[in-house]
C-alpha positions as CSV (number, residue, x, y, z in Angstrom):
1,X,114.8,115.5,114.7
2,X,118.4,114.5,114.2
3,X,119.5,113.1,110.8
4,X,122.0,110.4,111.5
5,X,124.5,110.2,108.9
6,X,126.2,107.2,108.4
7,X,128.2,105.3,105.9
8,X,126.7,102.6,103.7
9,X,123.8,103.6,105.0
10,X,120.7,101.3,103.4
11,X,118.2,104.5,103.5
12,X,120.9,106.4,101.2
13,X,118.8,105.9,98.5
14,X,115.1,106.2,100.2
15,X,113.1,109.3,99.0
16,X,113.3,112.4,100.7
17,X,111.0,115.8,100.8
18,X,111.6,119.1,102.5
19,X,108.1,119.2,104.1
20,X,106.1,122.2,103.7
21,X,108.0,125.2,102.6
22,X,105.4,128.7,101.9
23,X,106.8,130.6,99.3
24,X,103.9,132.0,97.3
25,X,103.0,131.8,93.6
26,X,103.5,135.0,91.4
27,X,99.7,134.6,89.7
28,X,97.6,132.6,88.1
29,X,97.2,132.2,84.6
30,X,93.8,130.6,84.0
31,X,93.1,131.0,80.7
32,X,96.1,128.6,80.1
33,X,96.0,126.8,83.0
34,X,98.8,127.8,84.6
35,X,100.7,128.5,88.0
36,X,103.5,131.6,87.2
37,X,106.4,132.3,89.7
38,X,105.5,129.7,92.1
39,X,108.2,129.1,95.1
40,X,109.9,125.7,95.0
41,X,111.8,125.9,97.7
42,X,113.7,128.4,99.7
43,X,116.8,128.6,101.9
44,X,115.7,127.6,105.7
45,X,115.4,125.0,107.7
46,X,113.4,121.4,106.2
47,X,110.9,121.3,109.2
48,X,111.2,117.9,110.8
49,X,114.0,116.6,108.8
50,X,117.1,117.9,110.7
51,X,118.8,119.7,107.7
52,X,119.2,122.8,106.2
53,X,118.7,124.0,103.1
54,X,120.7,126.7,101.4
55,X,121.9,128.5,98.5
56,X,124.1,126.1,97.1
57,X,121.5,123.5,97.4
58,X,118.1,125.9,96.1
59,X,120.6,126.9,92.9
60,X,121.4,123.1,92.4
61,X,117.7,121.9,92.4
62,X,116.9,124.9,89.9
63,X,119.4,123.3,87.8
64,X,118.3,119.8,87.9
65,X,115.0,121.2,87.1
66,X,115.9,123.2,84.4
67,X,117.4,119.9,82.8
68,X,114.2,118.3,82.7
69,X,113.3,121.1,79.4
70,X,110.3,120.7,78.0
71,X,109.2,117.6,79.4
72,X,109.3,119.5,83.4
73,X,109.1,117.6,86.0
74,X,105.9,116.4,87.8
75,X,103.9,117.7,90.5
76,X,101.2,116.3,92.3
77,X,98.7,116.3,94.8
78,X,100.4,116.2,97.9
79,X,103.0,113.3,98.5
80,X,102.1,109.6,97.4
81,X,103.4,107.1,100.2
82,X,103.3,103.3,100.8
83,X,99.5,103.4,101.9
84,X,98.7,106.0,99.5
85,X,99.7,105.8,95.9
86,X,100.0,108.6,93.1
87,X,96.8,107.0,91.5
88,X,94.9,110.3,90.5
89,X,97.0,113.2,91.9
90,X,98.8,113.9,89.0
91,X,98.6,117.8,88.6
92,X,101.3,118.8,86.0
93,X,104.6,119.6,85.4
94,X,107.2,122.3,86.5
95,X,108.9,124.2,83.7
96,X,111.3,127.4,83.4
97,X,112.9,126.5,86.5
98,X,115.4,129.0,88.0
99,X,116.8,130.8,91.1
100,X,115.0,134.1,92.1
101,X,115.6,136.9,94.8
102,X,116.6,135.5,98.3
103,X,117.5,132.1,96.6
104,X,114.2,131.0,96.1
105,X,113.5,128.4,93.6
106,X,110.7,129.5,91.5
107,X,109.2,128.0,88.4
108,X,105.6,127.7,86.1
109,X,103.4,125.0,87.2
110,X,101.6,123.8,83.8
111,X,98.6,121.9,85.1
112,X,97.7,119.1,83.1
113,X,93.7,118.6,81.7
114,X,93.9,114.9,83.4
115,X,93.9,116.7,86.7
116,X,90.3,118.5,85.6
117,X,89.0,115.0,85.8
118,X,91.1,113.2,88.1
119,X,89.5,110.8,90.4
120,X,89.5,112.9,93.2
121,X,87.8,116.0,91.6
122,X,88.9,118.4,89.5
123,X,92.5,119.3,91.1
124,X,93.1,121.7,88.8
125,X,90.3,123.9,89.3
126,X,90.7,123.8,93.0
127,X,94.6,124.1,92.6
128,X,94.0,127.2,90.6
129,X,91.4,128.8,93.1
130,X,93.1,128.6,96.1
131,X,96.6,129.8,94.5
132,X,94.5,132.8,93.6
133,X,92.7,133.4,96.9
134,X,94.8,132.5,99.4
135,X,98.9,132.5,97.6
136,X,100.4,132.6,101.3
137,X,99.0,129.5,101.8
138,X,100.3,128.0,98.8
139,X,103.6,125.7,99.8
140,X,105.5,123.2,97.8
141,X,107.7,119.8,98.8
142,X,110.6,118.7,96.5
143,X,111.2,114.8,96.4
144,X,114.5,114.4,96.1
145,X,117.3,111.3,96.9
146,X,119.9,112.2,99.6
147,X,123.3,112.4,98.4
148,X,125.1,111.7,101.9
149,X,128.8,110.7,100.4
150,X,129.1,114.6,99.7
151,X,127.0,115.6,103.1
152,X,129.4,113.8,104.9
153,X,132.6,115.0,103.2
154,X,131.3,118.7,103.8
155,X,130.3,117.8,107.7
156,X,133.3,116.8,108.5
157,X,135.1,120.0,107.1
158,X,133.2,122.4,109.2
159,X,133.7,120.0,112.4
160,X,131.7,117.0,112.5
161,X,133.8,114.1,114.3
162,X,134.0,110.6,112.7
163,X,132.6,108.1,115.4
164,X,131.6,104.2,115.2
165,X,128.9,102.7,117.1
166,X,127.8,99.1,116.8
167,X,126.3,99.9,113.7
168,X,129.1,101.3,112.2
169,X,130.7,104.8,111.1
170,X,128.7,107.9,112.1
171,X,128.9,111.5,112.2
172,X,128.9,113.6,115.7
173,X,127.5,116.8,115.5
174,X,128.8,118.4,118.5
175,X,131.6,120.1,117.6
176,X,129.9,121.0,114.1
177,X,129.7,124.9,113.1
178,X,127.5,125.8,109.8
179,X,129.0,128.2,107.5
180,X,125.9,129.4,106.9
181,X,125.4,132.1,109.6
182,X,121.4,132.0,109.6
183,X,121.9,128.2,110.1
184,X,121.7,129.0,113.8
185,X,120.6,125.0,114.7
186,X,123.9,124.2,113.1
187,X,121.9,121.7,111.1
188,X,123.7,119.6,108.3
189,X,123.5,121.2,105.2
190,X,121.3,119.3,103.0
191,X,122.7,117.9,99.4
192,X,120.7,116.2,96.1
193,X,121.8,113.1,94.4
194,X,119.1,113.0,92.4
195,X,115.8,115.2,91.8
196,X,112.2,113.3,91.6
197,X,109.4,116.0,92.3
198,X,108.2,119.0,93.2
199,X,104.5,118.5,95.1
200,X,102.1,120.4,96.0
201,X,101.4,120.4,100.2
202,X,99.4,122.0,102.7
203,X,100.5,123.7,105.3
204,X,99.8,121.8,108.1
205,X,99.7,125.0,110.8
206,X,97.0,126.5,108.5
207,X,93.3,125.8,109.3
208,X,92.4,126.6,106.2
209,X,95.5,125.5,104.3
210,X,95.0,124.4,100.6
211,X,94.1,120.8,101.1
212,X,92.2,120.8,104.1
213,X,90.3,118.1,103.5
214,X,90.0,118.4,99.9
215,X,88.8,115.8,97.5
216,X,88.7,113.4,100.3
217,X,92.2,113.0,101.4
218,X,93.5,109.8,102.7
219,X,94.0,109.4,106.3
220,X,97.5,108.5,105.0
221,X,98.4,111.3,103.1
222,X,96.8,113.1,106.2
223,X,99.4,111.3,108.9
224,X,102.2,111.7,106.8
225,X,101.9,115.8,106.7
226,X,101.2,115.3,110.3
227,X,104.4,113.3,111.2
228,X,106.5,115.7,108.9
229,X,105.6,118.4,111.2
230,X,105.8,116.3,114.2
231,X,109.3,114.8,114.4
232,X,109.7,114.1,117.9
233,X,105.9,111.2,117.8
234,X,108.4,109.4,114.6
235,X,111.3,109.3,117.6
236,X,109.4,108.2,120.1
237,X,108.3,105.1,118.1
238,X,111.5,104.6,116.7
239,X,112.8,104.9,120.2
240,X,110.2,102.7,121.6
241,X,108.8,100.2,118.8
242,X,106.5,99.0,121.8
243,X,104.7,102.0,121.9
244,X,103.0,100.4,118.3
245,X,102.2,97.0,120.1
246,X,100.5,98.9,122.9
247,X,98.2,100.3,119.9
248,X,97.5,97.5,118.3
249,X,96.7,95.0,121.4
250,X,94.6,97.6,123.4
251,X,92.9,98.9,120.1
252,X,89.5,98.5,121.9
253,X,90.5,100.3,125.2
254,X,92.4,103.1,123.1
255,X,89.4,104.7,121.8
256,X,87.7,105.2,125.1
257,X,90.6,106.9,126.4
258,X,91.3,109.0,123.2
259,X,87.8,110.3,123.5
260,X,87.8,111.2,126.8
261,X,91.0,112.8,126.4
262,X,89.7,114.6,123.5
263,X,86.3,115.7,125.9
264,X,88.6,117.1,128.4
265,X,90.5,119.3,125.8
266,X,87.2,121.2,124.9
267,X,86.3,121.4,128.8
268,X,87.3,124.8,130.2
269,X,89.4,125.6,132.9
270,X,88.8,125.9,136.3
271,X,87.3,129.4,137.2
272,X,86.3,130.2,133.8
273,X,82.9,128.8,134.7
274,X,82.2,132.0,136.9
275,X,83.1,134.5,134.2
276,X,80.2,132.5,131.8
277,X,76.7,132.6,131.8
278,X,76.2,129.6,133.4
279,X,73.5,128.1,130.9
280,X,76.0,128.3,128.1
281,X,77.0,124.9,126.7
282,X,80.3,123.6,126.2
283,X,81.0,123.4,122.6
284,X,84.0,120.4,120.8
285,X,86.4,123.1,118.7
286,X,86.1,122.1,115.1
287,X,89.7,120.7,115.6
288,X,88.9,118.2,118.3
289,X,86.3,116.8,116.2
290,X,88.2,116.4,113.2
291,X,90.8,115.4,115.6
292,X,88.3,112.7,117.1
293,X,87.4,111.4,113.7
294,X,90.9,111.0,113.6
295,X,90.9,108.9,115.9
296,X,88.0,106.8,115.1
297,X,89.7,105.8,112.1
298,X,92.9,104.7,113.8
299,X,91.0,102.5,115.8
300,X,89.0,101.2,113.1
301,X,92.7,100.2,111.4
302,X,93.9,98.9,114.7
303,X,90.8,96.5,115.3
304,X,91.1,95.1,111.3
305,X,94.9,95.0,112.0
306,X,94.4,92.6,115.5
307,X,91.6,90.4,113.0
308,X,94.0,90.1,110.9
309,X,96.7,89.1,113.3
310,X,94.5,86.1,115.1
311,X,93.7,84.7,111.3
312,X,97.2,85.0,110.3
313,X,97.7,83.1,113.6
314,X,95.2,80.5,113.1
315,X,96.5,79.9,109.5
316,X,100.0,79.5,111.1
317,X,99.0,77.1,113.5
318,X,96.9,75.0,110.9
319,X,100.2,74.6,108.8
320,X,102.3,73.5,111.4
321,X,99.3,70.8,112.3
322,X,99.6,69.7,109.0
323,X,103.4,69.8,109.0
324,X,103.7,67.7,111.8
325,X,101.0,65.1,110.2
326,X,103.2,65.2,107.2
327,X,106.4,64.0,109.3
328,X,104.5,61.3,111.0
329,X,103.1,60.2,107.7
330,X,106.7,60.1,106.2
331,X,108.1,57.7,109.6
332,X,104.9,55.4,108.7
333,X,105.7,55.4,105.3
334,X,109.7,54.8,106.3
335,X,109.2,51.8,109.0
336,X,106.9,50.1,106.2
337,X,109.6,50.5,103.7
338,X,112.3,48.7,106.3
339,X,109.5,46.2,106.5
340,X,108.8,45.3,103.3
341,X,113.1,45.0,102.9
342,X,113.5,42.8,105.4
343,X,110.7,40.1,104.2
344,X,112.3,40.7,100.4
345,X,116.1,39.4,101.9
346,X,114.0,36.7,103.5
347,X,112.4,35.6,100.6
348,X,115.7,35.5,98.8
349,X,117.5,33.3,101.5
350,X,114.7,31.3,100.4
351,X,115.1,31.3,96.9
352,X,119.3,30.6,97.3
353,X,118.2,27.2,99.4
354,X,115.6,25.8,97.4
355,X,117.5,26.5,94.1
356,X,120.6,24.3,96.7
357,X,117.9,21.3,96.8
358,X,116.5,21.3,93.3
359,X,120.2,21.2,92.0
360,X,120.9,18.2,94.3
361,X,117.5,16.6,93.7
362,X,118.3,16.5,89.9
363,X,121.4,15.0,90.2
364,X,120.3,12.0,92.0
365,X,117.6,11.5,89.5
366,X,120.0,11.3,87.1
367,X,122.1,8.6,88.1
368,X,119.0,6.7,89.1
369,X,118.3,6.5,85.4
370,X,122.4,5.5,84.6
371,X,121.5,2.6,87.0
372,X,124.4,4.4,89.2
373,X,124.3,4.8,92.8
374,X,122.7,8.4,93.4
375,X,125.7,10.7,93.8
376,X,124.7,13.4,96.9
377,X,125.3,16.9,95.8
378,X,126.9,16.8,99.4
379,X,130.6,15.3,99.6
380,X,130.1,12.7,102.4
381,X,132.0,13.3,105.9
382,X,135.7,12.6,105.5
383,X,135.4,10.3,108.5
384,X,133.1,8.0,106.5
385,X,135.4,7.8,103.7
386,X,138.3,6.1,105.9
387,X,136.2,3.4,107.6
388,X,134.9,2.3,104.1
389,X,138.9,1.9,103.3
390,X,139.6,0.0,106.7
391,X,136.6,-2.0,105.2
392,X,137.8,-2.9,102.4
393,X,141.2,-3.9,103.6
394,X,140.0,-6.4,106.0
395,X,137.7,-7.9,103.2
396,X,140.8,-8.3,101.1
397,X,142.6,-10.0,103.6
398,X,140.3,-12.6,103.8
């Protein structure tokens, strides 16, 4: 797996671990409870990550460690993630923290009494046998925050080219030559911005690794050991987001075809029939049926994940129903409104002439009651005026 380096990257600040690293653990003390000389990390390659880690970077974490004092910093119970929390893997806390032969990290694990009664078991009794039975099993994961300004500034000294894509600046690796000469993958060296944890981890090419299915481990926590190791499944998602659609549409034919797949792992191959008694029954490995329950769980997720796609989907289409019932109530409400506007300027045209007719109808009662002619609100037509003067002329002339 290649780590992309680019400027302004958003995932800068995104959590980081080394995966599993074995180192061993110097011995267990447990009278007090505690884990002496165990390996934090170690020059080498971060398996799955795409950098390397080396001396400048193993004394750096000792150092951040060291800071910590008395207070150490935490450990736990394999790494937390966004489908499985830290909720009860709490184990303890790393002190004396300092670089040992080889550049090794080492430090004391001080597990913590919570642990004893933790939801999941008591960690810190199985922590503590295992370490002591089986040390070259024991590994460790740091959590630690990428700082890329300074992985960038070193890349480009030791030959990494400055490139732009659509997405912006990048590094190309090409041309790039480690300066560490066991760095033989002429990985980018790895560099801390800031130290989070140091957790405990299986190792996932162990069959009987330290957490094999202890204390009932999530399928998550289970997938996300599995992906560290497994670098190139992460690509081929990221390189083909499809691939995850496929799963999740065709959840019910998956299965089937996962199973049978699984069936023809444990089948033998051809000719190895004739060199077995031929009453002998074919037996599943103990890995393809852990393998297949596995599976059954994904499936399981995939079929809740496609039920909860069609309600989401029926929700959806119920809102937008009563969206578009909500628009044609407000153009009902909105013609009725014009409506009722037009009938009020009606009505006031109304008012304006019967107020016309009441003033006019008072004045002529008015000078009915002087004993006046009734004087019209109205000035009479001017052509009426003149012929009453023409009138009058020819009455005075006679």
């Amino acid at each position: 797996m290649e780590l992309k380096i680019r400027k302004n990257d958003k995932q800068a600040a995104r959590w980081f671990s080394t995966g599993f690293m074995v180192g061993g653990v110097g011995g267990v003390d447990a009278e007090k409870h505690t884990l002496k000389d165990a390996v934090l990390i170690r020059p080498g390659e971060a398996l799955g990550h795409g950098v390397w880690i080396d001396s400048v970077f193993c004394a750096d974490i000792a150092a951040r460690g060291a800071a910590a004092g008395d207070k150490g910093m935490k450990a736990r119970f394999g790494h937390p993630n966004m489908c499985s929390d830290a909720l009860g893997t709490f184990l303890g806390r790393w002190k004396n923290t300092r670089v040992s032969e080889n550049s090794r990290v080492v430090g004391d694990l001080f597990l913590s009494s919570t642990a004893a009664s933790s939801p999941k078991g008591d960690l810190r009794k199985y922590v503590e046998e295992l370490a002591a039975k089986e040390p070259q099993h024991f590994g460790a994961s740091i959590v630690f925050s990428l700082d890329r300004d300074l992985m960038w500034k070193e890349s480009v000294q030791n030959g990494a080219v400055e490139k732009e894509d659509k997405f912006g600046p990048y590094l190309d690796f090409s041309g790039y030559k480690s300066p560490d000469p066991a760095n033989v993958k002429n990985l980018p060296h790895a560099r801390c911005s800031e130290l989070h944890a140091a957790d405990l981890v299986d190792d996932p090419a162990a069959t009987d690794g330290m957490f094999a299915g202890a204390a009932g481990m999530s399928l998550a926590a289970q997938m996300t050991e599995w992906l560290d190791t497994h670098p190139g499944v992460l690509k081929a998602v990221n390189d083909e987001p499809e691939l995850l659609n496929i799963v999740t549409r065709y959840a019910d034919e998956l299965k089937p075809f996962l199973s049978r797949y699984v069936e023809n792992l444990s089948k033998k191959p051809a000719g190895a029939a004739e060199s077995a008694p031929a009453s002998a029954p074919a037996t599943i490995p103990a890995e393809s049926v852990d393998l297949q329950a596995k599976i059954d769980a994904l499936a399981a997720q995939a079929g809740a994940d496609k039920d909860q796609i069609a309600k989401l989907t029926g929700e959806l289409a119920g809102t937008q129903r009563l969206h578009e019932q909500a628009l044609e109530s407000v153009k009902t409400q909105t013609a009725r409104a014009d409506a009722a506007e037009a009938k009020l300027k009606t009505a006031d045209d109304a008012l304006k002439l019967a107020s016309t007719e009441r003033d006019e109808a008072q004045q002529k009662l008015a000078a009915i009651e002087s004993g006046a002619a009734p004087v019209s609100a109205t000035p009479a037509p001017e052509s009426k005026k003149q012929s009453s003067m023409w009138e009058d002329a020819r009455k005075g002339k006679k």
